[in-house]
Structures are given as structure tokens and as C-alpha cells.
C-alpha positions as CSV (number, residue, x, y, z in Angstrom):
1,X,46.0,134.1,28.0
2,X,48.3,130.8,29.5
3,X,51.3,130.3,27.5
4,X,51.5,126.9,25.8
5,X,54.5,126.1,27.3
6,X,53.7,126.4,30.7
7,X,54.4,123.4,32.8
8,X,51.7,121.0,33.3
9,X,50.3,121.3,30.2
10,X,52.1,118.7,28.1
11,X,54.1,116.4,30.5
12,X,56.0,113.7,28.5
13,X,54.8,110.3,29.3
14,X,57.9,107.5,29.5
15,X,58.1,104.7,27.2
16,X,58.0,102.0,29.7
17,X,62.1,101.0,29.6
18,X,62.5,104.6,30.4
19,X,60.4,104.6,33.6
20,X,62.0,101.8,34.7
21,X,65.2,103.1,34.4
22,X,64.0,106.1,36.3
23,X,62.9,103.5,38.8
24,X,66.4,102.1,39.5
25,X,68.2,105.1,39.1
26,X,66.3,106.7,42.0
27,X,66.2,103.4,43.9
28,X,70.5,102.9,43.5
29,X,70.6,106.7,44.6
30,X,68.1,105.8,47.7
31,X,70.6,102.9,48.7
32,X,74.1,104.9,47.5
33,X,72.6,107.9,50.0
34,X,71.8,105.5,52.7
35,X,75.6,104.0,52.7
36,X,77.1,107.5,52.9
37,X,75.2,108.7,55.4
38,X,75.3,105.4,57.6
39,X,79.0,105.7,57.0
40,X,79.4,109.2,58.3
41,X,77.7,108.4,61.6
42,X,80.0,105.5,62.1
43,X,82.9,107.6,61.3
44,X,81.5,111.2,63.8
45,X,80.8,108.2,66.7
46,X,84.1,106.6,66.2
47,X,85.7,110.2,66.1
48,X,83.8,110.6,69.5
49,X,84.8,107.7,70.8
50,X,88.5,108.3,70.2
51,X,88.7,111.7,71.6
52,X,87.1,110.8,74.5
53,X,89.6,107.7,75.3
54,X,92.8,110.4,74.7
55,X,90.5,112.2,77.4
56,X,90.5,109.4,79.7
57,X,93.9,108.2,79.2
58,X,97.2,110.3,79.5
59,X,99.4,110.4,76.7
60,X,102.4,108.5,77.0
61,X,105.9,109.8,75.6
62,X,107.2,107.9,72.8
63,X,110.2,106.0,73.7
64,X,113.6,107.0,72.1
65,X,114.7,104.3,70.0
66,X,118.7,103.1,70.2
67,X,120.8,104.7,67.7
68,X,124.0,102.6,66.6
69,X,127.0,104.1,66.3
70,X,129.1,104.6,63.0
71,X,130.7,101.1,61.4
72,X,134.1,101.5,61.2
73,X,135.5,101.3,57.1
């Protein structure tokens, strides 16, 4: 014998306000989810990018700055 709450059976049917809400939930997720990952690529090819210039280019020592001396009181 099926139990009467197996899923399938009754499935709640949105008021309509509620479906659309659903609607752009899910689309502002879509588009949130698109940012992120579009801004993780940027960030992994300008990571690439970086390490492969300090590849390329030798670091150059910082340069000592002048120190002043002590003011005489």
C-alpha cells in the first residue's frame, strides 16, 4: 500500500505572486552565479598572467632609502 505522503502525490500549486517570486529568485541567483564565476576567471587569468611576467622579468632589489641623521636638541 503507497503512503499518502509520498512525494508526487500532492504537490502544492503556487499562488501566482509566489511563482513569480520563485521566478526572480532563481533568475537573480542565475545572474549573482554568473558574476562570481566570470569574476574568478578574470582573477585565476590575471594570477597567470602575473606569475608569468615575475617569470620573464628578474626581480629587481629594492633600493635602500636615505636615512637622516639625528637633529641636534
Amino acid at each position: 500500500m503507497k503512503s499518502m505522503l509520498e512525494p508526487g502525490i500532492f504537490k502544492p500549486t503556487p499562488s501566482r505572486g509566489e511563482a513569480k517570486s520563485d521566478a526572480t529568485t532563481r533568475l537573480a541567483r542565475e545572474i549573482m552565479s554568473g558574476e562570481a564565476n566570470a569574476r574568478i576567471a578574470k582573477t585565476e587569468r590575471l594570477r597567470a598572467a602575473r606569475l608569468a611576467q615575475e617569470v620573464a622579468e628578474p626581480a629587481v632589489p629594492p633600493v635602500a632609502k636615505k636615512t637622516r641623521g639625528k637633529r641636534a636638541k
